[in-house]
C-alpha positions as CSV (number, residue, x, y, z in Angstrom):
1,X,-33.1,-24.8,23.0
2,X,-35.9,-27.3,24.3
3,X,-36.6,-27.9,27.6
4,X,-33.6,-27.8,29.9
5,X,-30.4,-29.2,27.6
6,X,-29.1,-27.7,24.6
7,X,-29.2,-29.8,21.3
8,X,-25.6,-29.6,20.8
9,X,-24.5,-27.8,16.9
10,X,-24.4,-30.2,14.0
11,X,-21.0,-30.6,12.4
12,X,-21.1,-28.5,9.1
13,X,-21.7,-30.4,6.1
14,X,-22.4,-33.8,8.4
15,X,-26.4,-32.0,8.7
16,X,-26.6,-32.0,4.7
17,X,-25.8,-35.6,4.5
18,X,-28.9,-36.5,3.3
19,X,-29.3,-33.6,0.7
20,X,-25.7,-34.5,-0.6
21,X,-26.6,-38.6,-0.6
22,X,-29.6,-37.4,-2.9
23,X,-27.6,-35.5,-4.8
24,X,-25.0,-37.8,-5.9
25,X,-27.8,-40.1,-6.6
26,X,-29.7,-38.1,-9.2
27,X,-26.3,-36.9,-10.5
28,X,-25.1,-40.9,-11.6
29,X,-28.8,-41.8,-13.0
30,X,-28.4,-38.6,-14.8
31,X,-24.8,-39.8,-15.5
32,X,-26.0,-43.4,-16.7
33,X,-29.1,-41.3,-18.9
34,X,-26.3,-39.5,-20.4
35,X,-24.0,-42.7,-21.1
36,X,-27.2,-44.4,-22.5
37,X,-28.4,-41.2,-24.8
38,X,-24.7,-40.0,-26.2
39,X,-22.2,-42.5,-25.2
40,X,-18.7,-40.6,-24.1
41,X,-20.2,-37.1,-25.5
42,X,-23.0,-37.6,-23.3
43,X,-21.4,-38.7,-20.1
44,X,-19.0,-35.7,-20.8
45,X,-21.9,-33.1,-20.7
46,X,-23.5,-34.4,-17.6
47,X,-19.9,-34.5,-15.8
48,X,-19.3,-31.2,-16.3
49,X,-22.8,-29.7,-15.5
50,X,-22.9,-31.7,-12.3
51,X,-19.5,-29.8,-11.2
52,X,-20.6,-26.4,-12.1
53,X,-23.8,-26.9,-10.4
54,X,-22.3,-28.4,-7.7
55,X,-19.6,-25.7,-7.8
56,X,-22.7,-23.0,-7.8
57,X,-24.4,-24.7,-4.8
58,X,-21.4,-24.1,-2.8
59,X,-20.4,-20.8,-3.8
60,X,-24.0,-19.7,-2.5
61,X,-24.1,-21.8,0.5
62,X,-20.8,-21.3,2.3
63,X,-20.4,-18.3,4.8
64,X,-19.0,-15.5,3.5
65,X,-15.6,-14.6,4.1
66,X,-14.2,-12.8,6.9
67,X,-13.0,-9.4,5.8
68,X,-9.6,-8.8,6.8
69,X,-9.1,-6.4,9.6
70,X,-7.6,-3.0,8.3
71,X,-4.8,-2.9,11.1
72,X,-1.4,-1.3,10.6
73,X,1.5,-2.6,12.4
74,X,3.0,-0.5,15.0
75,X,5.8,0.7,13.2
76,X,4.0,1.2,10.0
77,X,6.2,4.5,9.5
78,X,9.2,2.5,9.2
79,X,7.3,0.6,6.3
80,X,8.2,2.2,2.7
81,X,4.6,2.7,1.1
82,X,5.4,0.8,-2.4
83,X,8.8,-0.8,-3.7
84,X,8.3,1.5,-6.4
85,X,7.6,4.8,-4.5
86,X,11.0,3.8,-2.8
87,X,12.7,3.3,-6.9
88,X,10.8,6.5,-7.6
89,X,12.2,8.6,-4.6
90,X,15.9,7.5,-4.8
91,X,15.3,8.2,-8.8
92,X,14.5,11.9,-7.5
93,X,17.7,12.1,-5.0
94,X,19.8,10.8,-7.7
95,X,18.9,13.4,-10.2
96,X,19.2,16.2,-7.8
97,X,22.4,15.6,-7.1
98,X,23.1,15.6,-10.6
99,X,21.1,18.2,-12.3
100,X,20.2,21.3,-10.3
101,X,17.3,21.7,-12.7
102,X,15.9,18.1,-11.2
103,X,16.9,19.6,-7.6
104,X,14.2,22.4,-8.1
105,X,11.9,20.3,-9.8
106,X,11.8,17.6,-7.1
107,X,14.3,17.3,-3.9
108,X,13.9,20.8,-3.1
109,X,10.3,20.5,-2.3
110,X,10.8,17.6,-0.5
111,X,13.4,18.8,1.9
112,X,11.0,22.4,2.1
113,X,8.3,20.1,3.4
114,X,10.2,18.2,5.7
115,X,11.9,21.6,7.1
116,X,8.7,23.1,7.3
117,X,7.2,20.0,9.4
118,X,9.8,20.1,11.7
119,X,9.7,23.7,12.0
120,X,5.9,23.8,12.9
121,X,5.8,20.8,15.3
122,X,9.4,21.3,17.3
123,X,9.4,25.5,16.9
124,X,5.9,26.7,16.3
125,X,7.6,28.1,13.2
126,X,6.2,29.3,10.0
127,X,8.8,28.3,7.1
128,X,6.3,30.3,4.6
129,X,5.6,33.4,7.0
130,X,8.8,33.9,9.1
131,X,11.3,32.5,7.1
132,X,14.2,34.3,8.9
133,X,13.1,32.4,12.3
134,X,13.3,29.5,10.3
135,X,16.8,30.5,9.0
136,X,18.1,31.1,12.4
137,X,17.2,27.8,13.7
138,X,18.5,25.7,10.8
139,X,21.7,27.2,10.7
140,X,22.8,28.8,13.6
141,X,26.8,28.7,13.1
142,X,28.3,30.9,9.8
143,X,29.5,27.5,8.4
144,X,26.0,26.6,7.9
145,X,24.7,30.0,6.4
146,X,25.3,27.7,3.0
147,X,22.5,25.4,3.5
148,X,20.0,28.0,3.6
149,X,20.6,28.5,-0.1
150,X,19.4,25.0,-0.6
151,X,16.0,25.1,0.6
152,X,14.9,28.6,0.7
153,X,11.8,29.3,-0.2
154,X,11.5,32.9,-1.2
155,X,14.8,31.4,-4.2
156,X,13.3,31.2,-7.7
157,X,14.1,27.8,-9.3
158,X,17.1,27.6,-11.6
159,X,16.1,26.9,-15.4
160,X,18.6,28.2,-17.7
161,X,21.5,27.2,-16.3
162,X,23.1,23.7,-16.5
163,X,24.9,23.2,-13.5
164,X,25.3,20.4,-10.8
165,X,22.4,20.1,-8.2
166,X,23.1,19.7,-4.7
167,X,26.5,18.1,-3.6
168,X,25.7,14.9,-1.7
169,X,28.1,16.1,1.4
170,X,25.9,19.4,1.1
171,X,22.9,17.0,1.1
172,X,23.7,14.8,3.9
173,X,24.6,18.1,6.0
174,X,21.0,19.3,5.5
175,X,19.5,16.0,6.1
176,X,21.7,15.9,9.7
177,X,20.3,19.6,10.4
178,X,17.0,18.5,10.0
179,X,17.4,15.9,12.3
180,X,18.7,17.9,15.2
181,X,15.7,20.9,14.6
């Protein structure tokens, strides 16, 4: 600022006018030197270092890009993490149904963690240290007593055995208990 008014801001690339005039003036006498020295092959040469160094200049004088803003939406749990997490996840629901070897392996976990989640933050319930709390609370009604069988944690995984995994009806059951806890 001088004095008592403010210069206003010069307009970008309008304040290197003079550089870029310059510019393009050494770039055709070195464009005509090349034409004169090599004919086409010459011309060619001077082109194309005149755009890499003019591609160069720019690269270092522009202002760095903004970074984008690490925000996440508001419903960012409604979001599936990857399309292929989704593939890989279905892939896992699939097989337990179908193999009760793939229902050990994979689903079973899954629903243990979810019970367990729900457990701790609605109960203030253990699923690892008081797992008949846990019991009572999932399935309080003797129609339900066959559930537990499905995600109980103290049950060794079956190996030997090739059997069905977990019914879907059994399945959706659990899923619609969890949802209640």
């Amino acid at each position: 600022m001088t004095g008592s008014a403010a210069e206003p801001p010069q307009d970008g690339w309008r304040a290197a006018a003079p550089e870029i005039a310059i510019a393009a003036v050494v770039v055709a006498v070195a464009a005509v030197a090349g034409y004169a020295a090599g004919g086409l092959p010459g011309l060619t040469v001077v082109a194309l270092v005149a755009a890499v160094a003019a591609l160069l200049v720019l690269r270092v004088l522009s202002p760095p890009a903004a970074a984008p803003q690490a925000r996440r939406p508001a419903d960012a749990e409604a979001l599936p993490a990857t399309f292929t997490g989704y593939w890989r996840k279905r892939a896992g629901l699939v097989d337990g149904t179908h193999s009760m070897t793939a229902y050990d392996a994979e689903l079973r976990a899954t629903l243990q963690h979810l019970l367990a989640a729900r457990l701790a933050e609605r109960h203030g319930i253990s699923l690892r240290d008081d797992p008949d709390a846990a019991r009572r609370l999932l399935c309080p009604g003797p129609r339900d007593d066959a559930l537990w069988y499905w995600v109980d944690p103290a049950r060794g995984p079956v190996t030997k055995e090739r059997r069905a995994g977990i019914p879907p009806r059994t399945l959706a059951r659990l899923i619609d208990r969890l949802e209640r806890l």
